[in-house]
Residue, then its C-alpha position, 0 to 999 in steps of 0.5 A: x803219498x810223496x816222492x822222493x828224489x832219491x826213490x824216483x831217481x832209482x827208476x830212472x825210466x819212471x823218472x823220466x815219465x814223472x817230470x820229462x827229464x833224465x835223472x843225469x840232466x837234473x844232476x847237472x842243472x842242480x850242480x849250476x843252480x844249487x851254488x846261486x840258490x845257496x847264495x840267494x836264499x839261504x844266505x838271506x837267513x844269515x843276516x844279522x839279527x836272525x837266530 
């Protein structure tokens, strides 16, 4: 069985009883570390040498 974001975002109540956040405060932790995570990891695969 998986849960998807999307799915579980939907229901916002169960949500929030799966991992103790709301669905509108995850949004905006996600709009502050995506960018970094963008930068940090991804950009690591863009290295020279790297198909």
């Amino acid at each position: 069985m998986s849960i998807s974001y999307k799915k579980s975002s939907q229901a916002s109540q169960s949500f929030l009883r799966l991992f103790g956040i709301k669905v509108e405060e995850l949004d905006k932790i996600l709009k502050e570390v995506e960018p970094l995570w963008e930068k940090t990891v991804t950009d690591g695969y863009k290295r020279p040498g790297r198909a």
